[in-house]
C-alpha positions in Angstrom: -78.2 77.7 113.8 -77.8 75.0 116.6 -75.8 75.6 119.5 -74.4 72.1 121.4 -76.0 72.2 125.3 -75.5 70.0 128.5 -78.6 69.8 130.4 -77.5 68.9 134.3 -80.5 68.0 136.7 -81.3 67.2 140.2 -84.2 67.0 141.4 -85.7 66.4 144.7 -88.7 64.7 144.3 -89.8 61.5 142.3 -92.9 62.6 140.5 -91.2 66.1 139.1 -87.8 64.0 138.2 -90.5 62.1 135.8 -91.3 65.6 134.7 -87.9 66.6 133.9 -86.6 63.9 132.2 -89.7 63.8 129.9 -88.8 67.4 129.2 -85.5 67.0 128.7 -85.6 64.1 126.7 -87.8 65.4 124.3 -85.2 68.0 123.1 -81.4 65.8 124.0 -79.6 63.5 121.8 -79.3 61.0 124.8 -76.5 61.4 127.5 -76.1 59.4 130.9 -78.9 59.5 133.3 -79.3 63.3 134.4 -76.8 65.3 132.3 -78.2 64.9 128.2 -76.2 66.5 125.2 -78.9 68.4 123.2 -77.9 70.4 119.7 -80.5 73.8 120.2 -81.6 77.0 118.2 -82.5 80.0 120.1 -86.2 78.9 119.9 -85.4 75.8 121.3 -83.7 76.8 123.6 -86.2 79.4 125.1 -89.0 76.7 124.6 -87.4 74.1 126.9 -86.6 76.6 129.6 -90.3 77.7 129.7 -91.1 73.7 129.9 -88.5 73.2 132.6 -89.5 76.4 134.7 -93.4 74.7 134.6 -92.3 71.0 136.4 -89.3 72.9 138.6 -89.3 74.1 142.0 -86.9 76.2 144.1 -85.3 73.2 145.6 -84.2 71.4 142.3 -81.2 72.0 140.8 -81.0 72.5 136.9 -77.7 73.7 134.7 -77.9 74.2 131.4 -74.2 74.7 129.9 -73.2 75.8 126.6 -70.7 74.2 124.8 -67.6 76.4 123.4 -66.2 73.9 121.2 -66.6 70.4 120.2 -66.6 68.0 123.2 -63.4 66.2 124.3 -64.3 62.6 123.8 -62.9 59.8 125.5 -62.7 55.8 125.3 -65.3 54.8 122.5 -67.4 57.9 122.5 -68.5 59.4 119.2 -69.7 62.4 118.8 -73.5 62.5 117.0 -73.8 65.2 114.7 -77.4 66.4 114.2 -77.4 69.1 110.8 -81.9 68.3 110.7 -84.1 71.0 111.3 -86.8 70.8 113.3 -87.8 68.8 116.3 -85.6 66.2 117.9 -87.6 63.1 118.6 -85.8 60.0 120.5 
C-alpha cells in the first residue's frame, strides 16, 4: 500500500543539493523545485531515508510530510494517481 508524501529540502551546499535532488527525484511524481509529491510503500519509504541520510549533513534541512487525505488542489492542478507497483522512474 502507497502512502502520498511531500519531500521538503534545503540544502546548504551546491554539490549535496545535486545529491538530493537526484535522490529525491528518483522516488517523486514531480513537484516545484525542492518540495516533490511522491506516492511510497513502507520499503520505499525506508529506502529513500537511508539514501537521503548518505548525501545529508547536519546543516541541511529535510521534511518529509505524510499526507492525511487527498491534497487540496487549486487553479489547474490535477492530482496524478499512481496504482503501479514497483519503482517510480521520471
Amino acid at each position: 500500500m502507497k502512502t502520498q508524501f511531500l519531500i521538503a529540502y534545503d540544502i546548504f551546499d551546491g554539490k549535496r543539493l545535486t545529491k538530493v535532488k537526484r535522490v529525491a527525484y528518483s522516488f517523486s511524481l514531480g513537484g516545484q523545485r525542492s518540495a516533490l509529491e511522491a506516492p511510497l510503500s513502507q520499503s520505499f519509504m525506508q529506502l529513500l531515508i537511508l539514501q537521503l541520510l548518505n548525501v545529508t549533513k547536519k546543516e541541511d534541512k529535510l521534511n518529509i510530510i505524510k499526507f492525511l487525505d487527498e491534497p487540496i488542489l487549486l487553479g489547474k492542478a490535477k492530482h496524478v494517481a499512481y496504482e503501479n507497483k514497483g519503482i517510480i522512474i521520471i
